[in-house]
KEDREN-462615 format. One record per residue: x, y, z of N, C-alpha, C in turn. Coordinates in pm, 1 decimal. Example, Ala and Ser with C-alpha at 12.3 -4.5 7.8 and 13.67 -1.06 7.14 Angstrom:
! residues 2
PT       n.xx       n.yy       n.zz      ca.xx      ca.yy      ca.zz       c.xx       c.yy       c.zz
PT     1319.0     -569.0      780.0     1230.0     -450.0      780.0     1320.0     -330.0      780.0
PT     1285.0     -225.0      708.0     1367.0     -106.0      714.0     1290.0        3.0      787.0
END
This chain:
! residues 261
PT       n.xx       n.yy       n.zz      ca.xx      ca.yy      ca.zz       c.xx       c.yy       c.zz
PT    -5766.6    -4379.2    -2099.5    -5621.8    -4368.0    -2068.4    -5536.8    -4340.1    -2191.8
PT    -5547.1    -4401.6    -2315.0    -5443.5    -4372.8    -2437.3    -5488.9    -4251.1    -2436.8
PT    -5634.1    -4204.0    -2441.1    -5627.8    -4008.7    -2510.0    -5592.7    -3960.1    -2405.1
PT    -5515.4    -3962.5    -2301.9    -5445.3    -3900.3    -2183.8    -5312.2    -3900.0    -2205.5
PT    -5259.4    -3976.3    -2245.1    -5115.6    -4024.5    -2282.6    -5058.1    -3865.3    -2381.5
PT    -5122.8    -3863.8    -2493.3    -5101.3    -3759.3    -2575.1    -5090.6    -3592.3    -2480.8
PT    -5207.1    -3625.6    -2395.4    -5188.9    -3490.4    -2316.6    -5094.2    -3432.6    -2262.8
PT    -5042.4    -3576.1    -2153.7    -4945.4    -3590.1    -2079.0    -4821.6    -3526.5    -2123.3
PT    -4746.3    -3595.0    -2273.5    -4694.5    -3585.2    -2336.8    -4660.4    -3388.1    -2340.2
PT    -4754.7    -3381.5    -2420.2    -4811.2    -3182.3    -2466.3    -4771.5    -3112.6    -2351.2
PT    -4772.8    -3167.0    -2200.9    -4797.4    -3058.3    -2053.4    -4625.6    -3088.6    -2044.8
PT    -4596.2    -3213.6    -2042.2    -4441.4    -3216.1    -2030.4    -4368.2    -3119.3    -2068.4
PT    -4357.4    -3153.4    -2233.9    -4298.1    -3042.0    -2317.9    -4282.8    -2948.2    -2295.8
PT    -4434.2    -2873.2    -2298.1    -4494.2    -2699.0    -2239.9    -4417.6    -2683.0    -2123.2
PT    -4369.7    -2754.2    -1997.3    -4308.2    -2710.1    -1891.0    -4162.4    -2739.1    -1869.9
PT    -4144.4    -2805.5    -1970.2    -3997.7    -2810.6    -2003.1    -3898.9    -2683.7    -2072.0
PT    -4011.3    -2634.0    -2164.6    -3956.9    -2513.3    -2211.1    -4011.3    -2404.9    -2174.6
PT    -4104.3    -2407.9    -2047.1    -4147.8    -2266.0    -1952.0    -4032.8    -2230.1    -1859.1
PT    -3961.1    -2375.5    -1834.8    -3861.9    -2380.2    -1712.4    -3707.0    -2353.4    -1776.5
PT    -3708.0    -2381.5    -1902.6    -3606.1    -2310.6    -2012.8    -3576.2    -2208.2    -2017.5
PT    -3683.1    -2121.6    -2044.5    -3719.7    -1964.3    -2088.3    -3719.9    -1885.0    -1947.4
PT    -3773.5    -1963.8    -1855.5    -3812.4    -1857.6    -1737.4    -3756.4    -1931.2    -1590.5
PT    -3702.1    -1998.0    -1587.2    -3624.4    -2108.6    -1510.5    -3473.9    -2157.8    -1493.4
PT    -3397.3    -2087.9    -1560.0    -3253.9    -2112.1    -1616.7    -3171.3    -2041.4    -1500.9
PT    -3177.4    -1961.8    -1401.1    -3117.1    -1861.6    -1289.4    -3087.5    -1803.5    -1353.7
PT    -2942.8    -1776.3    -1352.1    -2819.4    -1708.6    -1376.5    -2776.9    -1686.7    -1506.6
PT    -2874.7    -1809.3    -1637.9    -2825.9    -1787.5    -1728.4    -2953.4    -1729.2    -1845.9
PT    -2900.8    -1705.3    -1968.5    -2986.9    -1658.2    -2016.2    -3008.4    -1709.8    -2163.5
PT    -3093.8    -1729.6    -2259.8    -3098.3    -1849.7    -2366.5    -3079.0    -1702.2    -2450.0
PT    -2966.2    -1725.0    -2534.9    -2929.6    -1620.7    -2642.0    -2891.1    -1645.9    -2798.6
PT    -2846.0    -1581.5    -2851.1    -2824.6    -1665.7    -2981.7    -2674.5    -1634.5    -2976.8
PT    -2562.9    -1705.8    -3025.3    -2399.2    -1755.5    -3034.2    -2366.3    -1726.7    -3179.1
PT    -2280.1    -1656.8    -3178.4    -2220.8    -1636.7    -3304.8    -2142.2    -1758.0    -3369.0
PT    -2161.3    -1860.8    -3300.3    -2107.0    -2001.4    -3378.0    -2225.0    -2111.0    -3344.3
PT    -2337.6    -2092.2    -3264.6    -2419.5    -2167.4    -3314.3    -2538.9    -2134.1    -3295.3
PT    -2712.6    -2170.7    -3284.3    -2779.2    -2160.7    -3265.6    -2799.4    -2080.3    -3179.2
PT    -2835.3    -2138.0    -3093.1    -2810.3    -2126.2    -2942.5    -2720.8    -2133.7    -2865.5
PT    -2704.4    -2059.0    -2744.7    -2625.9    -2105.7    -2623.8    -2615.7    -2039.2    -2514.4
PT    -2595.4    -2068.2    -2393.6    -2667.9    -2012.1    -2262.7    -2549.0    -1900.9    -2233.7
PT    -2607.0    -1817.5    -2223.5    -2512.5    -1708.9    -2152.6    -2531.4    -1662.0    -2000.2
PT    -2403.6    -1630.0    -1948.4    -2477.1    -1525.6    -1806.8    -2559.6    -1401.8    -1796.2
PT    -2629.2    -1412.9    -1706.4    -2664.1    -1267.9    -1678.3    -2618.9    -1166.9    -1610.7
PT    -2619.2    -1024.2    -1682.9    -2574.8     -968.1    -1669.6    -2486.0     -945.4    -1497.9
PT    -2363.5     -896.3    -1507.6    -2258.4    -1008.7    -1354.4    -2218.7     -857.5    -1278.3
PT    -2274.3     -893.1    -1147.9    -2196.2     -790.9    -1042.8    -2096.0     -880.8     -926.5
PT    -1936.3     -787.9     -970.2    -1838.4     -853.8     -857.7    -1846.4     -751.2     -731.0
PT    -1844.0     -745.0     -662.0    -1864.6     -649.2     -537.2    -1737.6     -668.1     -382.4
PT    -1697.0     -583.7     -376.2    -1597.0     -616.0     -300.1    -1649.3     -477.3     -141.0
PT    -1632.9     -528.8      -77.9    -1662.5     -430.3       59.4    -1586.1     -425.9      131.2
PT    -1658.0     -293.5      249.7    -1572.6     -265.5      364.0    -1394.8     -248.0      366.7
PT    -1335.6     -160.3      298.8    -1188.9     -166.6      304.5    -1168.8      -46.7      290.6
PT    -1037.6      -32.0      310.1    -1003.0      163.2      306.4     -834.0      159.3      247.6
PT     -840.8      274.6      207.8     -649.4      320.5      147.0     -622.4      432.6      154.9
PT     -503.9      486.0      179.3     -460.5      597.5      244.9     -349.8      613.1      216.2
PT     -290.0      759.6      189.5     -137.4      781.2      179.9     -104.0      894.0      282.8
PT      -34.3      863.0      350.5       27.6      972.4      463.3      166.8      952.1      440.2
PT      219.5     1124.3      496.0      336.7     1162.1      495.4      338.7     1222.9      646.0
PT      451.9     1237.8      662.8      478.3     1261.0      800.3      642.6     1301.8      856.3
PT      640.0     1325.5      975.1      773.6     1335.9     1002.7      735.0     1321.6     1167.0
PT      832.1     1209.9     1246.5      827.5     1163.3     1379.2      935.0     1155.5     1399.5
PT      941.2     1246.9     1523.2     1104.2     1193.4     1663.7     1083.1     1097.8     1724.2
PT     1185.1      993.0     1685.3     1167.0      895.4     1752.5     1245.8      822.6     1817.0
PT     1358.2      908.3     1873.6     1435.4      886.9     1977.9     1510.4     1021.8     2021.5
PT     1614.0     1013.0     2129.9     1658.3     1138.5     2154.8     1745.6     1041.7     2271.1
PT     1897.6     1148.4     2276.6     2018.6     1136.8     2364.9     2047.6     1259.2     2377.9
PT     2140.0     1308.7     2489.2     2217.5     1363.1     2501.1     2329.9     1349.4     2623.5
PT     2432.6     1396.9     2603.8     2528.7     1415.3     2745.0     2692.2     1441.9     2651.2
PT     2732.9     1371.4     2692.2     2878.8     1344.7     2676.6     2912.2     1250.0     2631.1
PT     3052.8     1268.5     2519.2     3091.4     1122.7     2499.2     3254.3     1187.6     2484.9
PT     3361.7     1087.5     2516.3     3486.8     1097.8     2515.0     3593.1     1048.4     2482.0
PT     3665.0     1024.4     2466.4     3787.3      881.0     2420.8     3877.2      938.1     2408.5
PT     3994.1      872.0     2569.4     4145.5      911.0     2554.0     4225.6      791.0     2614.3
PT     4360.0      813.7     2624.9     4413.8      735.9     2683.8     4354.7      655.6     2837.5
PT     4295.3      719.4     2920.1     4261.5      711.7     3046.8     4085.3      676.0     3087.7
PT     3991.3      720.8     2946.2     3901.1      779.6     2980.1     3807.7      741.5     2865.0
PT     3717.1      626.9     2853.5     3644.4      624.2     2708.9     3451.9      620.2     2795.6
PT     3397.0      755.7     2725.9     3240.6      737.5     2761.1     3185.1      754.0     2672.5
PT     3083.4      646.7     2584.5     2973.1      639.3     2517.0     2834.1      646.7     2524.1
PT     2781.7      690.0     2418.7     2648.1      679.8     2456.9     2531.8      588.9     2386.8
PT     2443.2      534.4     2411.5     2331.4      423.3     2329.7     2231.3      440.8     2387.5
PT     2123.2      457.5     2288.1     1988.5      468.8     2350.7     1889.5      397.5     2224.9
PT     1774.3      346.5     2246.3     1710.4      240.9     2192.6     1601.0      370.0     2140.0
PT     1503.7      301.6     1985.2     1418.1      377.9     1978.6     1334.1      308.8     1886.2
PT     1221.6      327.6     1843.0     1119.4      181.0     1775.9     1076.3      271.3     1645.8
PT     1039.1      180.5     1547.9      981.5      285.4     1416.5      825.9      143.8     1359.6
PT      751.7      120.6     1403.0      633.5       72.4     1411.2      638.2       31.0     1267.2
PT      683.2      155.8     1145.0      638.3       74.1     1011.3      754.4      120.2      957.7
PT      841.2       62.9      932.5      996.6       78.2      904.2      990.9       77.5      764.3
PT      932.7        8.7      727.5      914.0      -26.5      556.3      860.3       77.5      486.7
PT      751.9      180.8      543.1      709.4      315.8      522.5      812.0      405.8      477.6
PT      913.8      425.8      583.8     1024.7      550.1      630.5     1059.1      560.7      459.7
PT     1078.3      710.3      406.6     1099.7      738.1      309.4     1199.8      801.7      321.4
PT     1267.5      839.1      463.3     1410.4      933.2      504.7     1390.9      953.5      631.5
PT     1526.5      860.3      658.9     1575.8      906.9      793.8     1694.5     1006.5      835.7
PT     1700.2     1057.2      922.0     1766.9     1160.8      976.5     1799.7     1185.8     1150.8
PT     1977.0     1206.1     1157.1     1983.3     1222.3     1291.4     2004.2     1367.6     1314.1
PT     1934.0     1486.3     1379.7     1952.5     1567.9     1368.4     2054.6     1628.9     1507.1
PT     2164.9     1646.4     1504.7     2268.2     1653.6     1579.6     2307.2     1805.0     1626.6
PT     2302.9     1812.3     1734.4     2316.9     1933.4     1791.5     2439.3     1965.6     1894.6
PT     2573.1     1993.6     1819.2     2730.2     2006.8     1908.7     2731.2     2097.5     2010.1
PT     2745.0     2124.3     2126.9     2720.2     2217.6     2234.2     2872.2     2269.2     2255.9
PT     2979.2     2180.1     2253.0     3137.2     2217.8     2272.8     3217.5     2056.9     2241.4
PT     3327.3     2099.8     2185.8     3390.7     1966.5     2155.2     3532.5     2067.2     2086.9
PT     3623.3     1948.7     2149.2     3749.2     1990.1     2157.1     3844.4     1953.1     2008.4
PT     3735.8     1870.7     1942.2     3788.2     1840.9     1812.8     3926.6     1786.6     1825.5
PT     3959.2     1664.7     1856.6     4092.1     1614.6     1871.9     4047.0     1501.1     1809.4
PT     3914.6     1462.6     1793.1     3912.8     1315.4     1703.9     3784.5     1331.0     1624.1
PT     3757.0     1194.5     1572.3     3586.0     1284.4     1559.8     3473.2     1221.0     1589.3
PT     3344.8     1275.6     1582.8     3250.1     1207.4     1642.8     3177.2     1117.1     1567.2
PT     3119.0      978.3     1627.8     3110.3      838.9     1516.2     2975.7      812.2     1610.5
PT     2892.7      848.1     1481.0     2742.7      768.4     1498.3     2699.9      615.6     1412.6
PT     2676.5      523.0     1512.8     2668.5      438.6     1474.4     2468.6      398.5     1491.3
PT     2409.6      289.2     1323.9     2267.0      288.1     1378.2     2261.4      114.5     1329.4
PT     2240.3       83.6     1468.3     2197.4      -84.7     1428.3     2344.4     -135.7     1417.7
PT     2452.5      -81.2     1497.9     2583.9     -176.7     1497.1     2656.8      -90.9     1328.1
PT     2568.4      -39.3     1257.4     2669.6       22.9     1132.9     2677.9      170.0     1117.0
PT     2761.7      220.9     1081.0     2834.7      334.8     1116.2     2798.7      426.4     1006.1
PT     2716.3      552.1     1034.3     2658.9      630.1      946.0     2737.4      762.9      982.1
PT     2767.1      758.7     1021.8     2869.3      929.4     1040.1     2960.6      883.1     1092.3
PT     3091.5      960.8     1061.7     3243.8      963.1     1135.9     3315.9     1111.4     1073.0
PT     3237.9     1210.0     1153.5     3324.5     1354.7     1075.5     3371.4     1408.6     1246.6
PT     3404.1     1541.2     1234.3     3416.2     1655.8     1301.2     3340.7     1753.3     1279.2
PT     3230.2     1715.6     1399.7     3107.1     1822.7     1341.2     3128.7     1989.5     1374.2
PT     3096.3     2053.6     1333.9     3103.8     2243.2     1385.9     3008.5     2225.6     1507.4
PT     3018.3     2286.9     1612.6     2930.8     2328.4     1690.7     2813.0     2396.3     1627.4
PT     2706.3     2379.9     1681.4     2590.7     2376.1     1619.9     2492.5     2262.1     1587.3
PT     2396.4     2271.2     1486.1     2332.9     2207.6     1460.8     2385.5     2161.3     1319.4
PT     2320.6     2000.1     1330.6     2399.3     1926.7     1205.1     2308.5     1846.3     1187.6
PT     2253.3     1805.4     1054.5     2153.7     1774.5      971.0     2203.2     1660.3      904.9
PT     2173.2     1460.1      979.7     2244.1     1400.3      909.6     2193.9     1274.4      883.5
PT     2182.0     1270.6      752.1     2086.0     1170.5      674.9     2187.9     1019.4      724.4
PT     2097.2      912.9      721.7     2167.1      813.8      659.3     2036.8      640.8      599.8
PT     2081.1      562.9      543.6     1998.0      449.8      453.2     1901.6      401.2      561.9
PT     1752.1      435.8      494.8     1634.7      328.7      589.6     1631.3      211.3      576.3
PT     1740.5      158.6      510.0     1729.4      -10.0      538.9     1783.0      -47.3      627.3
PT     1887.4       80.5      678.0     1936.1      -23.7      807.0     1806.1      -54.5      930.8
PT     1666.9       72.2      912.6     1608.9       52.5      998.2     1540.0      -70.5     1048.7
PT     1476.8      -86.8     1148.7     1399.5     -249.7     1199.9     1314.7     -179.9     1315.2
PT     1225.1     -290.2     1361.8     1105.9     -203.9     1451.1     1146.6     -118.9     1549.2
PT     1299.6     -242.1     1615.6     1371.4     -237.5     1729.2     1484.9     -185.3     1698.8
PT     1575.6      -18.5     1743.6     1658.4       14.4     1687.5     1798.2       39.2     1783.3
PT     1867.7       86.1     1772.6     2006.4      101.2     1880.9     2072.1      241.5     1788.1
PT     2101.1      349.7     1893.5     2194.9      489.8     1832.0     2284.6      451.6     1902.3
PT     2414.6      460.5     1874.1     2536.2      445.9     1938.0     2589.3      585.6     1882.5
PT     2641.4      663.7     2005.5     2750.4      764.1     1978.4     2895.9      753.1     2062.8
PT     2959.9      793.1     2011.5     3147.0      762.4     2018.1     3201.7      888.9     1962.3
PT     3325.9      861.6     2045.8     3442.2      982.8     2015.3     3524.0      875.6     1981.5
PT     3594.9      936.7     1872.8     3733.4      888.3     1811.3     3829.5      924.3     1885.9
PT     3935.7      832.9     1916.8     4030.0      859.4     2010.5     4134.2      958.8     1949.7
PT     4190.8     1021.2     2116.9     4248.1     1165.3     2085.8     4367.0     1139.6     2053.6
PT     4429.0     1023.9     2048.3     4536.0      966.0     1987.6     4660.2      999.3     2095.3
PT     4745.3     1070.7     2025.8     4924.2     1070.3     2057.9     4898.6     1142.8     2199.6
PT     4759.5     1210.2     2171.4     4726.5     1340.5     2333.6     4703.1     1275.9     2440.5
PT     4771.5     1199.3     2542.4     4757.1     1110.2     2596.7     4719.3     1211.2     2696.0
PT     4730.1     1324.9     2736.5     4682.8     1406.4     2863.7     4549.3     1456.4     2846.1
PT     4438.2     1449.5     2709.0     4323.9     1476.7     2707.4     4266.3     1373.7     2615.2
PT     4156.6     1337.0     2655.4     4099.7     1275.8     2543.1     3990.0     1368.5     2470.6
PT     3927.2     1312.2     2327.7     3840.6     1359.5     2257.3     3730.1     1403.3     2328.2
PT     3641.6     1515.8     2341.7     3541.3     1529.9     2437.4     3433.1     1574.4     2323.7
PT     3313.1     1561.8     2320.4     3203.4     1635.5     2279.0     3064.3     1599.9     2353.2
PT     3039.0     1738.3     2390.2     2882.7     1752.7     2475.2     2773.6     1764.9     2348.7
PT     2698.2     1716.0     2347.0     2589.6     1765.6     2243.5     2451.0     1713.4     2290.9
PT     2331.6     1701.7     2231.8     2201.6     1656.2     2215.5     2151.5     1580.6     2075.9
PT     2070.2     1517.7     2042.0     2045.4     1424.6     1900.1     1908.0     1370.0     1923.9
PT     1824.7     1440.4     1821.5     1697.7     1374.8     1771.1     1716.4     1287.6     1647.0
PT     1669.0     1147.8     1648.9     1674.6     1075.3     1539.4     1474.5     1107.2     1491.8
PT     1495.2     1108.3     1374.8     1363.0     1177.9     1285.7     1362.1     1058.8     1181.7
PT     1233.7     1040.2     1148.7     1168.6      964.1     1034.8     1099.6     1017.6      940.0
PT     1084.2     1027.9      832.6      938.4     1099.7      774.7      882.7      940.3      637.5
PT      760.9      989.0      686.7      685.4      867.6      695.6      649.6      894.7      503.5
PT      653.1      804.2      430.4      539.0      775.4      277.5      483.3      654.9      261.2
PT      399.6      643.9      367.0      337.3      539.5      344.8      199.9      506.3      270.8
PT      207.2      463.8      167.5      100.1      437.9       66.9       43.5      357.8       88.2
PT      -96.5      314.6      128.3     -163.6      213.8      156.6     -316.4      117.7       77.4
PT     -269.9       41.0      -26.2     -338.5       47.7     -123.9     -416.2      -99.7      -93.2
PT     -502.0     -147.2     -224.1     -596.9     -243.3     -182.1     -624.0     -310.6     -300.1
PT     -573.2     -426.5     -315.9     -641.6     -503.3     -463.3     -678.4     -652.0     -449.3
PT     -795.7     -673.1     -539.1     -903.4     -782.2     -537.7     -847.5     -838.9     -672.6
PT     -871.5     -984.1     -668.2     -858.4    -1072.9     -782.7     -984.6    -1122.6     -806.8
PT    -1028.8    -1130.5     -939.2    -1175.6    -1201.7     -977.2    -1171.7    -1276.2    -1106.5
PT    -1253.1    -1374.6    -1134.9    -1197.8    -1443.9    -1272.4    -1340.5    -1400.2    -1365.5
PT    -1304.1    -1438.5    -1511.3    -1426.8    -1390.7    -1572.4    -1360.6    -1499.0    -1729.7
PT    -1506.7    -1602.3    -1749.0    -1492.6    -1696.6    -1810.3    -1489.6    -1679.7    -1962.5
PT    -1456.4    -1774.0    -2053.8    -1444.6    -1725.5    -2219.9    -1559.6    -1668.2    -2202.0
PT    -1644.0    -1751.9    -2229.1    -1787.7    -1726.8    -2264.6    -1824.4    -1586.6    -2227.2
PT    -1797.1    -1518.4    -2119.1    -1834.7    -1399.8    -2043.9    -1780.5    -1245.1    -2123.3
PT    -1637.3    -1319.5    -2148.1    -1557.1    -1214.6    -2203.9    -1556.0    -1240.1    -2346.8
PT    -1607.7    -1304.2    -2462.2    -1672.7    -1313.7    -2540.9    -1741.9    -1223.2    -2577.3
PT    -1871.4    -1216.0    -2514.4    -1982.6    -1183.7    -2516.0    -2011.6    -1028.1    -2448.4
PT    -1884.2     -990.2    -2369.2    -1930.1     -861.3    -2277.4    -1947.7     -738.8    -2370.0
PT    -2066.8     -660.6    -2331.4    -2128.2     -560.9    -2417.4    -2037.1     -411.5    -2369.8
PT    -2028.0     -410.8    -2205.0    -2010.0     -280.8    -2136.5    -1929.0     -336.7    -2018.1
PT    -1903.1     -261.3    -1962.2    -1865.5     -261.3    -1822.6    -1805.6     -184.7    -1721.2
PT    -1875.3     -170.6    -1618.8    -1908.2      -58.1    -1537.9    -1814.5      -68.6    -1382.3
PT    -1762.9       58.1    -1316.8    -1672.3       47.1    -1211.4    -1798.1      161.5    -1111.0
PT    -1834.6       54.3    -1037.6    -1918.2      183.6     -904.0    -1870.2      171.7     -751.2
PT    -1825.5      276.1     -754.1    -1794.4      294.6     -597.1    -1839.1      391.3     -500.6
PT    -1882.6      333.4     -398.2    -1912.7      414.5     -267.9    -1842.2      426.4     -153.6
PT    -1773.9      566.7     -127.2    -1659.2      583.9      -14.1    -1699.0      712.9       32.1
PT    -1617.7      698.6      131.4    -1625.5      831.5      244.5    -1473.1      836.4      189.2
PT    -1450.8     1008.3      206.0    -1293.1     1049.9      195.1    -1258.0     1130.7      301.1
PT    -1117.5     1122.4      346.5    -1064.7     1233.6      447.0     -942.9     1324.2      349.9
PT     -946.8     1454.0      362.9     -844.2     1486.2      230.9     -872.3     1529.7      127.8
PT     -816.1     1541.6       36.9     -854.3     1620.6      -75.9     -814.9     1577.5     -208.9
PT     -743.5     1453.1     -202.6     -679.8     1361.9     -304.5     -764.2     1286.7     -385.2
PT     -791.7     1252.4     -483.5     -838.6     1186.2     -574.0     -825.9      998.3     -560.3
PT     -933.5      933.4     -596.6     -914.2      791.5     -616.2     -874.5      730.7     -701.1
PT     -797.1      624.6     -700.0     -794.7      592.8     -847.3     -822.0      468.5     -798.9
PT     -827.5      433.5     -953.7     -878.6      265.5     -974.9     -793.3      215.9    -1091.9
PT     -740.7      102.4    -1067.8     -643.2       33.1    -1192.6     -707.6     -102.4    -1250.0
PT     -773.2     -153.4    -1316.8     -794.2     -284.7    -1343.9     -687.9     -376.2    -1468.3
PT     -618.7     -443.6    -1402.1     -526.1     -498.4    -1497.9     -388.9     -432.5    -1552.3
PT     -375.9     -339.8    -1460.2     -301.5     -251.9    -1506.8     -263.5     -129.6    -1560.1
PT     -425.8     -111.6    -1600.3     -496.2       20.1    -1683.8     -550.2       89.3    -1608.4
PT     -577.6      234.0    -1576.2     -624.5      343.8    -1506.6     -760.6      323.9    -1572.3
PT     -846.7      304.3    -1495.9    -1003.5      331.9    -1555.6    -1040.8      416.3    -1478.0
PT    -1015.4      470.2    -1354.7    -1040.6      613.5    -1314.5     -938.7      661.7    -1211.3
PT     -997.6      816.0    -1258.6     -937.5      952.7    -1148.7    -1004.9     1017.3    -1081.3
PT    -1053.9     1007.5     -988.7    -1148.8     1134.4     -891.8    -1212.6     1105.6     -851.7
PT    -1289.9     1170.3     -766.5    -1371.9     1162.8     -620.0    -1492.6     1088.6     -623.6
PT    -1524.2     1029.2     -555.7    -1640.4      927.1     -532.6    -1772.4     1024.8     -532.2
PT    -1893.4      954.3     -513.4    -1916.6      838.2     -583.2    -1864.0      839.3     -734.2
PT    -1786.8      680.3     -729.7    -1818.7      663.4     -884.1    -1918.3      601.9     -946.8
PT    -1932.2      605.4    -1054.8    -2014.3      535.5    -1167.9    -2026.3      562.1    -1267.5
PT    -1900.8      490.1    -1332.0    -1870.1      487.7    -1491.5    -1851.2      363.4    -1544.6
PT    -1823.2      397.3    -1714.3    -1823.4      252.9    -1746.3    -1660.5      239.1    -1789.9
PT    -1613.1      158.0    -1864.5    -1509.5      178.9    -1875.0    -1494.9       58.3    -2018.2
PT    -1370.4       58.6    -2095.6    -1329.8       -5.3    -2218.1    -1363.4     -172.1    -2183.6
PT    -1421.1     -245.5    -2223.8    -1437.7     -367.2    -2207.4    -1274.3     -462.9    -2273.4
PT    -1191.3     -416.1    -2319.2    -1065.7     -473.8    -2373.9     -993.7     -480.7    -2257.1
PT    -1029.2     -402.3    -2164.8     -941.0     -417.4    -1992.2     -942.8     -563.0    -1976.0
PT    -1068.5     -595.9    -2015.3    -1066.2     -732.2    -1897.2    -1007.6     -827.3    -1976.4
PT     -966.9     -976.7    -1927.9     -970.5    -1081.0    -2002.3     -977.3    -1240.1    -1935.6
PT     -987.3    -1319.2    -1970.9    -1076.6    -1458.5    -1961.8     -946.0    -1483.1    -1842.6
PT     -999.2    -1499.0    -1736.7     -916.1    -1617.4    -1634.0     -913.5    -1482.0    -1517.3
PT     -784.4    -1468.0    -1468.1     -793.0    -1409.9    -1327.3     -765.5    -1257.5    -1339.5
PT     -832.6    -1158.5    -1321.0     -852.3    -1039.8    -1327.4     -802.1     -956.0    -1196.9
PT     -720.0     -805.8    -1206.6     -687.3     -770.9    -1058.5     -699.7     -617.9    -1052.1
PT     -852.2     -561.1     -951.1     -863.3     -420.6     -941.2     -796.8     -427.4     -840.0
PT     -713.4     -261.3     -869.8     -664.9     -219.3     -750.5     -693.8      -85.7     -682.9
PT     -740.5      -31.0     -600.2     -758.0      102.4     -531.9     -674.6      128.9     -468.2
PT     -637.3      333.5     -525.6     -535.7      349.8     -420.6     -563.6      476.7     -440.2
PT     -481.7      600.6     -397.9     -529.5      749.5     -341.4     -404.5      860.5     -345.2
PT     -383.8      954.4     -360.7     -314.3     1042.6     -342.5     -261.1     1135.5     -200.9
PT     -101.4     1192.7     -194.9     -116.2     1198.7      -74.2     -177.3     1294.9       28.2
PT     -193.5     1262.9      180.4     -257.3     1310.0      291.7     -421.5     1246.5      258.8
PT     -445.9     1158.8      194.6     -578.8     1149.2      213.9     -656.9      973.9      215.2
PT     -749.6      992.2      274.4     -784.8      776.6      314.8     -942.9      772.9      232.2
PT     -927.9      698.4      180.2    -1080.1      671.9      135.9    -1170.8      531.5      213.8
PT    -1251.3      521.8      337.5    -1318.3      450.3      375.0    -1421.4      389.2      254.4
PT    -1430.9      252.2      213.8    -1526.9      176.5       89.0    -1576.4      124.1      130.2
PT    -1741.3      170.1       96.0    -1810.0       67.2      204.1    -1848.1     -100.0       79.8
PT    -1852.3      -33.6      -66.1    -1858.4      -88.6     -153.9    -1794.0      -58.0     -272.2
PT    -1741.9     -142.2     -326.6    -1674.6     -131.6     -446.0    -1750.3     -219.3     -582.1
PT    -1813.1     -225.7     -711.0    -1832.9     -306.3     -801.2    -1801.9     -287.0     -921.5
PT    -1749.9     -428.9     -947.4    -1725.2     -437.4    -1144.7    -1860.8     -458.4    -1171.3
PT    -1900.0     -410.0    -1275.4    -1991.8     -491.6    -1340.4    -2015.6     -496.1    -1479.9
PT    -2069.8     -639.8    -1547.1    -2053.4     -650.3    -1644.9    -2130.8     -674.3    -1730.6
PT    -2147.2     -586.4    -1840.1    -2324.1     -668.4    -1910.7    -2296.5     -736.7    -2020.5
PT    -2373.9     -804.6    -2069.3    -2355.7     -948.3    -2197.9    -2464.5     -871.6    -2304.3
PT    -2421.2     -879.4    -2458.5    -2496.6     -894.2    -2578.3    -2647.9     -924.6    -2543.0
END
């Protein structure tokens, strides 16, 4: 039994530092520029999936009136009709496009959107092209049209027949960003680091990729490049993907990755 003891001893050791060397997971036994030793990671993939970004432009009718409207002493007819804009926050310019058929011009005609008043002229017969602010827009909308009263003309009031498309045109940019952290030790030590992506595209627009703020790429998938390791830094990190317009990039995968000394 004592000349066993010594053995015992010897097999311990030996599998203490087999399970060191070849047993550690994730980390890896390296040498530290401040001491001996010290465990590092191995080399790190962040991977982000399944997501898509897209920029569309557009232009949608998305309401329409017409008839008559009037206002006199005897005689006041208005008109209101409701109309919806799904992504209001998109709309990059709205527009009522106004079409005068006959009007007697004795007052003038007052378009109102959402209760506030975006036109009050005397339009020409014809067609009339008339912007006004997408903040007044909301999902749920209200056109109000009015004649200004014909005043002192107490034997006619203000009359105008016309038609009115209210128009949107859409810039909606639709982008996508991930937060990831990356520890001293990691960012210390990082040798390289690499941006790979796999997407389907519709379009003809280019991808980009921002990490932290910085453009680490321009153009069409697949990627796989590396990029400046000074991008990153110790604590919470933020890629973002996004695209140029008329075009969507489906991702089935996205990865940072990072290699160590």
């Amino acid at each position: 039994m004592p000349h066993f003891l010594p053995i015992l001893i010897i097999a311990i050791i030996c599998l203490i530092a087999f399970l060191l060397v070849f047993g550690g997971g994730d980390l890896v036994f390296r040498p530290s520029r401040t001491s001996t030793y010290r465990y590092l990671p191995a080399d790190r993939t962040i991977e982000f999936k399944n997501f898509e970004i897209s920029f569309t432009t557009g232009e949608e009718k998305v309401g329409y009136t017409k008839g008559e409207v009037s206002n006199g002493a005897f005689i006041t007819e208005e008109k209101r009709v409701g109309f919806r804009v799904l992504d209001s926050f998109d709309v990059s310019e709205a527009l009522i496009n106004l079409r005068v058929w006959n009007t007697n011009y004795y007052g003038k005609l007052i378009l109102l959107v959402n209760g506030e008043q975006v036109y009050a002229e005397r339009p020409p017969v014809g067609e009339n092209l008339i912007g006004f602010d997408t903040d007044i827009l909301k999902e749920n909308n209200i056109l109000e049209v009015k004649a200004e009263s014909s005043g002192w003309r107490i034997w006619a009031p203000t009359v105008y027949i016309f038609d009115s498309d209210v128009i949107v045109n859409y810039y909606g940019k639709k982008t996508k960003s991930f937060n990831f952290e990356l520890s001293e030790l990691e960012t210390e030590y990082m040798e390289r680091a690499r941006i790979v992506v796999y997407a389907d595209r519709e379009g003809i627009g280019d991808l980009e990729v921002m990490i932290n703020g910085v453009k680490v790429h321009s153009g069409i998938t697949t990627i796989y490049k590396d990029f400046p390791t000074n991008v990153l830094r110790i604590g919470n990190n933020t890629i973002e993907f996004s695209t140029e317009p008329d075009t969507k990039y489906v991702i089935s995968s996205a990865q940072v990755i990072v290699f160590f000394e």
